[in-house]
N, C-alpha and C positions, 0 to 999 in steps of 0.2 A: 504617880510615877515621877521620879528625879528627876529634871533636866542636866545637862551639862552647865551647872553655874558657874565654876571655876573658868573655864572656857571661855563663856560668853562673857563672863564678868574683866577678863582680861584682855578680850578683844575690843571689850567697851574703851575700858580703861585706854588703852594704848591709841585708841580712834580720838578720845576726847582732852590725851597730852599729847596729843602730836601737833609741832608749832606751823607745821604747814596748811593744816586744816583752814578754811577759810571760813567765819561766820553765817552762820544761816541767816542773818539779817542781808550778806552780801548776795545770798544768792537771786537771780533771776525772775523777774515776774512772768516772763515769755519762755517758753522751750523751742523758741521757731527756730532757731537760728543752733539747736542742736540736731548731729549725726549720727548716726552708728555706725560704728565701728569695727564692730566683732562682736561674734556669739560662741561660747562655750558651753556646751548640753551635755548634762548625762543623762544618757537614756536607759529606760529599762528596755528589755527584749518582749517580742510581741508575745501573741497568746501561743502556749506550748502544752505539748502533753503532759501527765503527771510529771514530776523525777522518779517516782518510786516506780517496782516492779507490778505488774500484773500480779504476781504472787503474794508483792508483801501489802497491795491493797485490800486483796482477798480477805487476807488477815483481818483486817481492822472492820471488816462487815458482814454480817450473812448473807448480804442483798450483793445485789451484782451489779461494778460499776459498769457505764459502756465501755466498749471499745474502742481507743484512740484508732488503732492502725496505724500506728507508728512510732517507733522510740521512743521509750522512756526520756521524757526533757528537751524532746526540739520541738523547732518552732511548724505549725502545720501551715497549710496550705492556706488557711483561713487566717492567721496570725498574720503570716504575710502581706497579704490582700489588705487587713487592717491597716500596716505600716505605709504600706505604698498609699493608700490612699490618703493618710495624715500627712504624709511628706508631700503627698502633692498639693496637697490644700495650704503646707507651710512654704512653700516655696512662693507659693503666692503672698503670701505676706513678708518675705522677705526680698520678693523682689521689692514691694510696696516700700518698705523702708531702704531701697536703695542699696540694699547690701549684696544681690547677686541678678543679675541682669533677667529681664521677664520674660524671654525668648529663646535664648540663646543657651548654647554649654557653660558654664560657671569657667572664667579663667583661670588655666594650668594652674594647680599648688594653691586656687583660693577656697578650696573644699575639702577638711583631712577628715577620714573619719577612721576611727582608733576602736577596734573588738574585741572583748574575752576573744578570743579561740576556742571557744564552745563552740558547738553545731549551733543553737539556739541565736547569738549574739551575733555569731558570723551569717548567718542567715537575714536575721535581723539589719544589720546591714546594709546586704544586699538588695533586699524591700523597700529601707532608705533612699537607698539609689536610684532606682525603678521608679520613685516617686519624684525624688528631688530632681534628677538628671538623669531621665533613663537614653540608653543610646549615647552618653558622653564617656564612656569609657573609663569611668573614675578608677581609682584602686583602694584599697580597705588594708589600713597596717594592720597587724596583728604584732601577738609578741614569739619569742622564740619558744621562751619556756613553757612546762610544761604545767606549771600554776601562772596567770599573768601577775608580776608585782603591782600593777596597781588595781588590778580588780581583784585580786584573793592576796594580801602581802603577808599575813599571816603563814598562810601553805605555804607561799613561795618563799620566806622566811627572811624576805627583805624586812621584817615587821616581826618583833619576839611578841608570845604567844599575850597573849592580857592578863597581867597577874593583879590577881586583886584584893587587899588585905583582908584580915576577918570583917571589920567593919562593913565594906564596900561589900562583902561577898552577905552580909546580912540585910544591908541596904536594897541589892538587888534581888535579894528572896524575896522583900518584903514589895519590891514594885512588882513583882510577878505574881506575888498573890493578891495584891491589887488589880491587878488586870484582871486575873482569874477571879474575883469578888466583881469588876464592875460588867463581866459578860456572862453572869452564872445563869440567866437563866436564856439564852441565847446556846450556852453550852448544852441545857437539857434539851434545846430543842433540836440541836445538830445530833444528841447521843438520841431523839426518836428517830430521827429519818435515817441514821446508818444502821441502828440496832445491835443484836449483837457481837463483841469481836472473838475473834479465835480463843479459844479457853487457857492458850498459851500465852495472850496478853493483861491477864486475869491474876489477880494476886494470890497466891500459894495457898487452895482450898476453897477456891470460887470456883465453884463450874461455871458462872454464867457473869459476867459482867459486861459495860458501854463501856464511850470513853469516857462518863464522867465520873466512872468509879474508879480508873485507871490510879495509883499514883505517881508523882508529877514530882522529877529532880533535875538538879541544875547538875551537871558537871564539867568542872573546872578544869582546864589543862595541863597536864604536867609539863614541866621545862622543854625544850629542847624538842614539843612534840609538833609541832605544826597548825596546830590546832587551835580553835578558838572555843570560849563559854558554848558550851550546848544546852537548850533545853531538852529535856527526852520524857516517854509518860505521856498521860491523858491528854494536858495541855496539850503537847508538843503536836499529836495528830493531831486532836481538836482542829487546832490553827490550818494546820496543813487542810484537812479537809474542807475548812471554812473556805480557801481560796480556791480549790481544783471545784468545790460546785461553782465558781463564779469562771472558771474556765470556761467548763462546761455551757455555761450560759452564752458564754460570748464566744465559743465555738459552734455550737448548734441554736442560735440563737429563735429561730423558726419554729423549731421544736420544742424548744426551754418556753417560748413565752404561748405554750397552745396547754401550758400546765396551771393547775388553781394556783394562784399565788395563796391563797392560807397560810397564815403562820401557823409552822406546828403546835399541836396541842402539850401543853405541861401540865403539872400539877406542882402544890407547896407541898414540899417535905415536912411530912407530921414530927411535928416536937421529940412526940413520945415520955416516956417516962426520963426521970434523971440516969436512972441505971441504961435504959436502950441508947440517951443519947452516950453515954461512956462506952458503950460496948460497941457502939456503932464505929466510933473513932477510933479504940482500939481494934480492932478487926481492918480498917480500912486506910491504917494508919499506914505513912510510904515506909517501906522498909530500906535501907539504905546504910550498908556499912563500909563500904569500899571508901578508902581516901578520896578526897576534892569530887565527894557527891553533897550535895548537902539538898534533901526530900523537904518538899514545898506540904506543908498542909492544905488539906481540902476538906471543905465543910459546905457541902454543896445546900443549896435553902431551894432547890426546886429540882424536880427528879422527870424525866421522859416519859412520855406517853406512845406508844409504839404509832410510827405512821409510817405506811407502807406505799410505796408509790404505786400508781396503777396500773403504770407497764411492768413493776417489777425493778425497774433500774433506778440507783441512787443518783437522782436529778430534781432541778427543782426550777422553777418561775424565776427569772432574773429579779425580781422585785423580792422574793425570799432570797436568791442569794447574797445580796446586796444587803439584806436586815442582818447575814449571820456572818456578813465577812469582818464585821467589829472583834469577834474572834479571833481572828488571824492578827489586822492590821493591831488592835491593842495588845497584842502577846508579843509580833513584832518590834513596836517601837520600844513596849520593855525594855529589852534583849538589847537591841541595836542603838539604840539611843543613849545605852547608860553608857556614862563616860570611860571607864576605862576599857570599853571594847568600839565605841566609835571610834577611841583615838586611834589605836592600832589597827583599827581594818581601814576607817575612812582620813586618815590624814595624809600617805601618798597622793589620793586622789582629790582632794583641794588644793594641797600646793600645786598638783601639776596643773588643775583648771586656773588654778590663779597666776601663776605662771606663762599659763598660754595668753589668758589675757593681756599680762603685761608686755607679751613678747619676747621674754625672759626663757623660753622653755627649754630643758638640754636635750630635747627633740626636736631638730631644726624646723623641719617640716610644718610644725605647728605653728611657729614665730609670725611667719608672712600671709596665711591663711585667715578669709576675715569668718567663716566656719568651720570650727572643732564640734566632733560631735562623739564621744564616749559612748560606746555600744557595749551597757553593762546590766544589772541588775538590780531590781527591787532593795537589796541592803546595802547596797553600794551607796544607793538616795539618802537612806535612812540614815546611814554613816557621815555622811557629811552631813545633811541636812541637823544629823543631833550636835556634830561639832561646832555650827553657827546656830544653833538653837532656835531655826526656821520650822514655821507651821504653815501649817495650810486645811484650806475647809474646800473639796471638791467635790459639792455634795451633785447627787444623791451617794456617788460614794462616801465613806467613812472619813472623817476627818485626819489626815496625816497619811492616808492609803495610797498607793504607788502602783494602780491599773497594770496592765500590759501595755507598755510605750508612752508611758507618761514620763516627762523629762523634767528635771532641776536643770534650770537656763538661767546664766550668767548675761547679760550684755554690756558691752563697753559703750558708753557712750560720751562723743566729743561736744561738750558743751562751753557756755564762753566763759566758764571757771575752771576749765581743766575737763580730764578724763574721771568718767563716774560709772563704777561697776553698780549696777543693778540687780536685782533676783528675781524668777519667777519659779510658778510651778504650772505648768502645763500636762491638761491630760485631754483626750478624746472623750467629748460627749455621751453620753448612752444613746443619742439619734444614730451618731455612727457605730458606738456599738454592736445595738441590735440587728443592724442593719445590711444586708446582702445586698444591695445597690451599691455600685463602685460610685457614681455622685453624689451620691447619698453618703459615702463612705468617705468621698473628698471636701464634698461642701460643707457637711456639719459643722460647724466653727466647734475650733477648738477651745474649749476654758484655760483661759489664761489668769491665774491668783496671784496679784503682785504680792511679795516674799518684802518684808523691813530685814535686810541687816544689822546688825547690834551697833546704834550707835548715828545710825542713817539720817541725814538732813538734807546732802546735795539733791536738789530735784532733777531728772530726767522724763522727757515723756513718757515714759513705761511706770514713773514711781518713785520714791524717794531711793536714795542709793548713796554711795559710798565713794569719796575721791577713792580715785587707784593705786594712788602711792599708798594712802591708809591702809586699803585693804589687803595690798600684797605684803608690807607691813606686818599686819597681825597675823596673815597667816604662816608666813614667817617663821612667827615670835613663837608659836604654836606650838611649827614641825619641828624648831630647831634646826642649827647649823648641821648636824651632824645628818638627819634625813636628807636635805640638799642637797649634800655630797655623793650622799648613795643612789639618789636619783639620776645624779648628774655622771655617774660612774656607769649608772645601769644601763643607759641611752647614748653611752660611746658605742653600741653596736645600734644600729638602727633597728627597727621592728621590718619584719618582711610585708612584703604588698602584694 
C-alpha cells in the first residue's frame, strides 16, 4: 500500500528549511523544567450498532445476526459505559500533568468538545462528559449543517469530491488488491462463518455464492456529486463484517468470550487444470461497465469451510474477531490513506487541530481552552493520520486499527526551547474491553503509542515532536491559503451548544 510520500516528503522538507528550527544538538538533556499546555484529540465514537439495516444484513448471510435493539449506527448503552469509563481514567492523568485540576469542575471555557451531529458522536460525547466532568454542566458544540464540514467536507462540499488521474486511480486498484492478496485467507475464513449470501448478491448465474466470490469495484465520483472513492462488492462487506463481529465482541463481551476461540477451518484452492483455472476467472470475473467503476481482480488461493456457530448466530470469540479484523483495518487504510482521498476528507480537520493548538483557530472558543476534543470517526483518524504519514502498532489490535474511542492526540508542550507539538495514538486496552466492571472499565491503563512526526527532533516528555511554528507551518503549506479562508469564513457563525 502507497503512503502519502508527496506529503510527508514536503512536510519534511519545510521542517528541515525552516531557519527558526533550533539544532537537535541544542536541545535539552532534562524534560523537568517542561509543561503542558494543551491537548487536541480526535476521537472516534464508542461501540455502536451496525449502520446497515436488519434487512440488508440479512442479505449478506443465511445465518442470523443478533439483535442490537436499537438503531441502525448509535452508540448503545454499553459503548457508552466504555467511554465514561476511559474518560475517567483520562482525567486522571490529566489532572497528573497539571492540565485540569483533580477535584474540581474544569474552569469556564478550559474544556471544548466539538461532534459530528450524528446520534453516535453526540452521544459519544456526552459519555466524555460523564467521565471527564460529570455534574459540571459542560456544553458540546455541534455544527449547524446538515453534513458537518470538518468531519464529512466532501458531502458538505466545503471539499470538491477526489479526483484522481488514470495513474492514481490504477495505483489505488492495485493497493486494494494488495490488501485483498495480504488478508486472503482471513477472507475465507470470515466467508465460512457468515455462509451463504442472498443469490441476489451473486453474479448473473450463480445460485450460490460467499463473500469471497463476490466481485470487488472501486467507484469513482462524478463532479459536482458530493461524494467520495467507494469500495463496493465482496471486499467491501468483507471489511464491514470483519469489524461489526468485533462490535459484537465488545458489546456482549461475557458471551463473546464463553465461545471456542478456533480459527475457522479453510482449505487451499486446487490448481486445477490450465483450462479450469481460465474458466474459473472468466466466469467470476467482476463485471463492470458503467463509467468511473473500475472492477478489482480476485484470485482467491484459499476457499471456506462452512462453520456454523452453535447457537446459530453469527458471533464469534473476541480472540477470533481480533485475528479477522486485519480485514477491515487493511482494506481501510487502503482507501483512506491514499493520498488523494485523505487530502480532501482529512485536511479541514488537521488544519483546524493544528490551529487550535496554535491558538489560531477561527473558532474562538477553541483558542483559550487547554482541552479540544473532536468527537468523530474511525476515517476521520485514518485521514489525517495518512496525511502525516503516522503509524501505530496497538496490538493485540491490528496494526494501524482505530477501536471504538481510540484517539489521535496532539499535545503542546512548553519546554525551555519553545512550544513542541507531539503525537500519540491512544486506545483502551482489551482488560477494559472485555470487561463489565465499571473499575475495571476506568482503571485499565490506557495504551498510549508515541506517533514521530515527519521530521521530529525536539524532545518532550511524552516523545520526540515538533516545534509549533514548524508544524503549523507545514500544515499550512499543505491546506493552502485558499482552505484557511473557507474555514475562517465557515466559523463567522458559531456551532450551537
Amino acid at each position: 500500500m502507497r503512503c502519502v510520500a508527496v506529503l510527508t516528503a514536503a512536510l519534511a522538507t519545510l521542517l528541515f528549511c525552516s531557519p527558526s528550527l533550533p539544532t537537535a544538538s541544542a536541545q535539552p538533556d532534562s524534560m523537568q523544567n517542561a509543561r503542558l499546555l494543551k491537548v487536541v484529540a480526535l476521537s472516534r465514537h464508542g461501540v455502536r450498532s451496525p449502520t446497515q439495516s436488519p434487512e440488508t444484513l440479512a442479505s449478506w448471510s443465511s445465518r442470523a445476526w443478533p439483535a442490537w435493539h436499537t438503531a441502525p449506527g448509535t452508540l448503545t448503552a454499553r459503548g457508552a459505559a466504555l467511554i465514561e469509563g476511559e474518560w475517567t481514567g483520562l482525567r486522571e492523568t490529566l489532572a497528573f500533568d497539571g492540565l485540569l485540576p483533580a477535584t474540581e469542575c474544569p474552569p469556564q471555557g478550559s474544556v471544548v468538545i466539538y461532534a459530528d451531529h450524528m446520534e453516535r458522536t453526540l452521544a459519544t460525547a456526552r459519555a466524555m462528559l460523564e467521565g471527564l466532568a460529570p455534574g459540571c454542566g459542560m456544553n458540546i458544540l455541534a455544527s449547524h449543517d446538515e453534513h458537518d464540514p470538518l468531519f464529512h467536507p466532501v458531502r458538505n462540499g466545503l471539499m470538491a469530491e477526489p479526483s484522481l488521474s488514470p495513474k492514481e486511480r490504477a495505483d489505488l486498484a492495485e493497493d486494494i488488491a494488495e490488501a485483498r492478496s495480504d488478508v486472503d485467507k482471513r477472507l475465507a475464513e470470515l466467508a465460512g462463518i457468515l455462509g451463504p449470501a442472498a443469490p441476489r448478491l451473486c453474479e448473473p448465474g450463480q445460485p450460490f455464492c460467499t463473500l469471497i466470490d463476490m466481485p470487488t469495484s472501486l467507484l469513482f465520483p462524478k463532479p459536482g456529486s458530493h461524494e467520495s472513492v467507494t469500495l463496493r462488492g465482496g471486499l467491501a462487506l468483507a471489511s464491514t463484517s470483519a469489524e461489526i463481529l468485533l462490535l459484537e465482541s465488545l458489546q456482549w463481551p461475557e458471551l463473546a468470550q464463553t465461545l471456542p476461540a478456533n480459527v475457522p477451518v479453510t482449505q487451499p484452492l486446487g490448481p486445477g487444470t490450465p483450462v479450469e483455472r481460465k474458466a474459473r476467472q472468466i466466469i467470476l470475473a467482476p463485471r463492470g461497465d458503467e463509467p468511473g467503476v473500475t472492477p478489482l481482480p480476485a484470485h482467491p488461493r484459499w476457499t471456506p469451510v462452512d462453520a456454523v456457530p452453535e447457537d446459530g448466530e453469527i458471533m464469534v470469540n473476541p480472540e477470533t474477531a481480533l485475528r479477522l479484523l486485519p480485514v477491515h483495518t487493511r482494506v481501510q487504510n487502503a482507501l483512506q490513506r491514499f493520498p488523494a482521498i485523505a487530502k480532501q476528507e482529512g485536511m479541514p480537520l488537521l488544519l483546524f487541530m493544528a490551529e487550535a493548538l496554535a491558538g489560531t483557530s477561527p473558532l474562538k472558543e477553541i483558542n483559550n481552552a487547554s482541552l479540544v476534543v473532536l468527537s468523530g470517526h474511525d476515517t476521520n483518524i485514518v485521514n489525517v493520520a495518512g496525511l502525516l504519514g503516522l503509524h501505530w502498532n496497538n496490538a493485540p489490535f491490528p496494526k494501524d486499527s482505530t477501536p471504538p474511542g481510540s484517539m489521535l492526540v496532539f499535545r503542546l508542550w512548553e519546554t525551555p526551547k519553545g512550544n513542541v507539538v507531539q503525537a500519540s495514538f491512544q486506545c483502551q486496552t482489551t482488560a477494559a474491553f472485555l470487561s463489565s466492571d465499571e473499575n475495571a472499565m476506568a482503571e485499565a491503563a490506557l495504551r498510549r503509542e508515541p506517533l514521530i512526526l515527519p521530521g521530529s527532533f525536539a524532545q518532550t516528555p511524552a516523545g520526540p515532536g515538533l516545534p509549533l511554528n514548524a508544524f503549523l507551518a507545514a500544515v499550512r503549506a499543505m491546506a493552502g491559503d485558499d482552505l484557511e479562508a473557507r474555514l475562517s469564513r465557515l466559523f463567522a457563525t458559531p456551532p450551537h451548544s
